[in-house]
C-alpha positions in Angstrom: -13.6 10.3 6.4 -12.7 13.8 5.3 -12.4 15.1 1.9 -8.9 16.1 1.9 -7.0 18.8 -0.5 -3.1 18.2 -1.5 -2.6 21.4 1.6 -3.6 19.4 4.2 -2.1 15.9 4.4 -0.6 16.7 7.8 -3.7 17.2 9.1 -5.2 13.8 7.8 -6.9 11.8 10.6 -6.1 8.2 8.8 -4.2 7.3 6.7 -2.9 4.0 4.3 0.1 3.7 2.9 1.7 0.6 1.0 4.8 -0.4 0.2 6.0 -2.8 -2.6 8.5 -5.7 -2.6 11.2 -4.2 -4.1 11.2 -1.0 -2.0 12.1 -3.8 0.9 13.3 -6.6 -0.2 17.1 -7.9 -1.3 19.3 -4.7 -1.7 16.9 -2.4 -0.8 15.6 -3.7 2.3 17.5 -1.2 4.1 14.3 1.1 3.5 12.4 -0.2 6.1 14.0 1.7 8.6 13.4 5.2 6.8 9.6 4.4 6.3 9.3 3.3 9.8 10.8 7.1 10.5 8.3 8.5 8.4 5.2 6.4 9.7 6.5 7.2 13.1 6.7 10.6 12.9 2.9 11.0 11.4 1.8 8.6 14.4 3.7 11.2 16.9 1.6 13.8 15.8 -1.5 11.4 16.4 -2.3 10.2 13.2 -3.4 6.5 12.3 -1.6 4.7 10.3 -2.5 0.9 8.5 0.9 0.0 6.7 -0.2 -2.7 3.8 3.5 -3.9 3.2 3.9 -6.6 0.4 7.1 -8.9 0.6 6.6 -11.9 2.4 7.0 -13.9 -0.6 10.2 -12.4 -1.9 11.8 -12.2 1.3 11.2 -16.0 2.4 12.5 -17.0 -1.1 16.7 -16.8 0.0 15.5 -19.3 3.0 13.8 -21.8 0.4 17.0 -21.2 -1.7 15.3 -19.4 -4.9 16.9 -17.1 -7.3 13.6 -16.0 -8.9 10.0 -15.3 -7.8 8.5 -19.0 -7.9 5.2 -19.8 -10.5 3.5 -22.5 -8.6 1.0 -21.9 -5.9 2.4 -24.1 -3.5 6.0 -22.6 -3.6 4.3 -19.0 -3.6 2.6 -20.8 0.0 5.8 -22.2 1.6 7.7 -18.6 0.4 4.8 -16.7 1.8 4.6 -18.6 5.6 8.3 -18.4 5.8 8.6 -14.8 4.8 5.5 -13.3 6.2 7.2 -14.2 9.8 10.4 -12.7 9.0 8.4 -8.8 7.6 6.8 -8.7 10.8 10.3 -9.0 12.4 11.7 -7.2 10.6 9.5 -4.0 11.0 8.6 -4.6 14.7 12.7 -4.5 14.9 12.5 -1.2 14.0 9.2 -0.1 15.7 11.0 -0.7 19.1 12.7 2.5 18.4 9.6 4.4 18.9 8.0 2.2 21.2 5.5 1.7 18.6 3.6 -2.3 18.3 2.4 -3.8 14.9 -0.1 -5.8 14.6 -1.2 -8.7 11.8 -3.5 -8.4 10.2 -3.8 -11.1 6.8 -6.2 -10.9 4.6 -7.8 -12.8 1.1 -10.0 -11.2 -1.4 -12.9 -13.8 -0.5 -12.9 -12.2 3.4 -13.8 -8.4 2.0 -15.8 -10.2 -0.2 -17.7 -11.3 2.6 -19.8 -9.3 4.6 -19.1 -11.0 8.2 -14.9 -11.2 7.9 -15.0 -7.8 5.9 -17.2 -6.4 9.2 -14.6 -8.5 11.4 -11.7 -6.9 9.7 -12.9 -3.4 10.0 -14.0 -3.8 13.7 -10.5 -5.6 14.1 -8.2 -2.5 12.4 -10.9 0.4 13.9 -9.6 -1.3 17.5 -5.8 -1.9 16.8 -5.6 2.1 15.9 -7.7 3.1 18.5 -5.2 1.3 20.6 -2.4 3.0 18.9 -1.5 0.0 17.3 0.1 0.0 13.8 -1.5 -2.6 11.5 0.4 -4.0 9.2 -1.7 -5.9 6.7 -0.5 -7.9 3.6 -2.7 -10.7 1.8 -2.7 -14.3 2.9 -0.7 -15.8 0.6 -0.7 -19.3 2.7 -4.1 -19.3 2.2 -5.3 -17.9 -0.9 -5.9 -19.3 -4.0 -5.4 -18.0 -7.8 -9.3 -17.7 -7.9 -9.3 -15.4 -4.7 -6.3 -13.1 -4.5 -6.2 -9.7 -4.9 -3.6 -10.0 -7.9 -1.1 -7.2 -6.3 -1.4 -5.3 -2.7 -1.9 -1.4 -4.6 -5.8 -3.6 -5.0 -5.5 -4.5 -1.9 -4.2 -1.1 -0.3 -7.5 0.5 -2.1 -9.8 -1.8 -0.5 -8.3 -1.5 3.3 -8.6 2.4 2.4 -12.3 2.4 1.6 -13.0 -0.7 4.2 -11.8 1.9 7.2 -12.6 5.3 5.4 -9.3 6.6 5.4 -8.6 10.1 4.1 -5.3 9.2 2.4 -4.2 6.4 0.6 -0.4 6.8 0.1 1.4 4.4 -2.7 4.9 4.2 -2.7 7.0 2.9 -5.6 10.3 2.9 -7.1 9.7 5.9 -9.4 9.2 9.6 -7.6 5.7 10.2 -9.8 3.2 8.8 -12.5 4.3 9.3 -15.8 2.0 9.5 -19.4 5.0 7.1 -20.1 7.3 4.8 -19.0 9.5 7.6 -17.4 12.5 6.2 -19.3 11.0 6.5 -22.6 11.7 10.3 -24.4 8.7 12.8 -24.1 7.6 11.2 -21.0 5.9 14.0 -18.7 5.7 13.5 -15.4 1.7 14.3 -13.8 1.3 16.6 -10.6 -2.7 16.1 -10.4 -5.3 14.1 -11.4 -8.4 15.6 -10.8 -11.8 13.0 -9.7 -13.3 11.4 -12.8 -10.5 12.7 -15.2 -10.2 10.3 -18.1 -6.4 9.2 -18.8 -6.6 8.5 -22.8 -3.5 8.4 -24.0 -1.4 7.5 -21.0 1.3 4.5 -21.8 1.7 3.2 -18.2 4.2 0.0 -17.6 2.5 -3.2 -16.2 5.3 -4.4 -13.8 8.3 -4.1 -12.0 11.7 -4.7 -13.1 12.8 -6.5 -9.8 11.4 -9.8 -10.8 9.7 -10.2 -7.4 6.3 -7.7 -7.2 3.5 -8.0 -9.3 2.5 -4.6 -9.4 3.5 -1.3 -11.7 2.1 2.1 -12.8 -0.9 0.3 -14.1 -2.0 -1.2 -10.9 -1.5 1.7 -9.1 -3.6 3.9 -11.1 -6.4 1.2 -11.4 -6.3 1.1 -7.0 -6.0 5.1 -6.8 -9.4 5.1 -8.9 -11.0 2.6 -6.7 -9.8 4.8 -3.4 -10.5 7.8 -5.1 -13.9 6.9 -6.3 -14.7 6.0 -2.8 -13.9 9.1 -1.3 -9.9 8.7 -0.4 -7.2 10.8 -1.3 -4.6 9.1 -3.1 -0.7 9.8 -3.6 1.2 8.0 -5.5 5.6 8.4 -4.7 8.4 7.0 -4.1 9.3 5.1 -1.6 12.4 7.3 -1.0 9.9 10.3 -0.5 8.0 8.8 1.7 8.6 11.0 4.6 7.7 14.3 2.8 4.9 12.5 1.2 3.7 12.1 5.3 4.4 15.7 6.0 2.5 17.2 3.1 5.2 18.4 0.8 4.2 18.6 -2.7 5.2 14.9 -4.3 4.3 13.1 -6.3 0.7 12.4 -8.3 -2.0 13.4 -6.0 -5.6 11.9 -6.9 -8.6 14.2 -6.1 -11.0 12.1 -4.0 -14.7 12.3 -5.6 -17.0 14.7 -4.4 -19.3 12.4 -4.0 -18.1 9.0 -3.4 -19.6 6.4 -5.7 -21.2 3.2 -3.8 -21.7 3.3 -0.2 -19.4 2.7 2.6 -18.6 -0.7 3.7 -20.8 -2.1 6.0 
C-alpha cells in the first residue's frame, strides 16, 4: 500500500471503487457502460481494479414484480439471487468490449469477521488481479442475515479496501461532492479536503437515498472513508457521472487524506 496524495491517483497501484444502486439501476442503468470506460481505461494503464457494485436487489425486484425495495429478509433473498445473476451480466456485457473478465466474488460481514474466509477472500482477490481479472464483489444477500450484514456496501467498500491494502478507495454517488449540508439546503458548502483525523462537528449529512432502493447516503460514506482512511487508504468520494476523471486524477470531488500512520494492523 502506498500513501497517496490527491496529485497522484493515476499513478495508484490498486484501487476500489463502489458504485450504489441507483447510479445502475432503473433509469439510470445506462451508467454502467460509462463506468466500465472509466475502470477500463485505469486497468489499460495497468492498474487493479476491485469494483464493489451494489444492485442486485434492486435490479431483480421488476422480475419478482415489485414497485418498491421489499422489507422482509426473505424477499430481500429471492430479489438478491435473481438480480445478483443479471449485474454480473450485465457488466461482463460490457467488459467484452475491452476483453476484460469479472469475477464473483460475494461476501457477508461474518466471513471478514473471520480470520480463515477473510485470509481466503484476500488470497482469492490478490489472485483474480494478479490475473488481470476484475473482481466484482457485492455482499451475499442470499445468504446473510440482519445480524451479519454489512448494513450498505460504502462499509463494505472500506473493508475490501483495507482487506487488500489498496491505495484508493473511490465512492461514487449521485451528488458530485460531500457537502456540510444536504446540498439542496441554502448555505450548503461543498468540501474539497478532509485532512486524516479532522473532526467534522457541525456537518448535517443526509442518511439515505431518494431512489427508494440503496441504503446508503452521505452519512455512510463518510463513516466507510474514516474506516479506509484510518487504515491507511485514500478515499474519494464523487459522482458517479465523474467517475472517469475521478480515475484519471482530475481534481473532484472530497478527497480523504489517508493517516500517516494507519491505526490497527493490516489484515491478516
Amino acid at each position: 500500500m502506498n500513501r497517496l496524495a490527491r496529485g497522484d491517483i493515476s499513478s495508484a497501484v490498486r484501487i476500489v471503487v463502489k458504485v450504489g444502486s441507483s447510479s445502475i439501476s432503473g433509469a439510470n442503468a445506462g451508467q454502467i457502460a460509462p463506468l466500465v470506460d472509466a475502470i477500463a481505461e485505469a486497468h489499460g494503464r495497468g492498474t487493479e481494479v476491485v469494483l464493489v457494485s451494489s444492485g442486485a436487489i434492486a435490479i431483480g425486484m421488476p422480475y419478482l414484480h415489485l414497485d418498491e425495495r421489499p422489507t422482509d429478509l426473505a424477499t430481500q433473498q429471492a430479489a438478491a439471487s435473481v438480480g445478483q445473476n443479471l449485474l454480473i451480466f450485465r457488466y461482463q456485457d460490457s467488459l467484452d468490449r475491452y476483453d476484460i473478465v469479472a469475477g464473483q466474488v460475494l461476501l457477508t460481514a461474518g466471513d471478514l469477521e473471520n480470520p480463515a474466509h477473510r485470509s481466503n477472500a484476500r488470497r482469492a482477490m490478490d489472485r483474480l488481479l494478479a490475473l488481470r481479472i476484475l473482481p466484482i464483489v457485492n455482499e451475499n444477500d442470499t445468504v446473510a442475515t440482519h445480524e451479519i450484514r454489512f448494513g450498505d456496501n460504502d462499509r463494505l467498500a472500506a473493508m475490501v479496501a483495507t482487506l487488500i491494502q489498496a491505495d484508493l478507495l473511490v465512492l461514487l454517488s449521485d451528488v458530485d461532492a460531500l457537502y456540510t449540508k444536504p446540498p439542496h439546503l441554502p448555505g450548503a458548502e461543498r468540501i474539497d479536503h478532509i485532512a486524516a483525523g479532522e473532526a467534522l462537528a457541525g456537518m448535517e449529512f443526509g442518511t439515505a437515498t431518494g431512489s427508494g432502493v440503496g441504503t446508503g447516503g452521505a452519512s455512510t460514506k463518510v463513516s466507510a472513508a474514516r474506516i479506509a482512511a484510518d487504515a491507511g487508504t485514500a478515499v474519494l468520494v464523487t459522482a458517479t457521472g465523474l467517475v472517469a476523471e475521478a480515475l484519471r486524477g482530475d481534481h473532484v470531488g472530497t478527497w480523504f487524506e489517508p493517516a500517516a500512520s494507519p491505526s490497527g494492523h493490516p489484515l491478516p
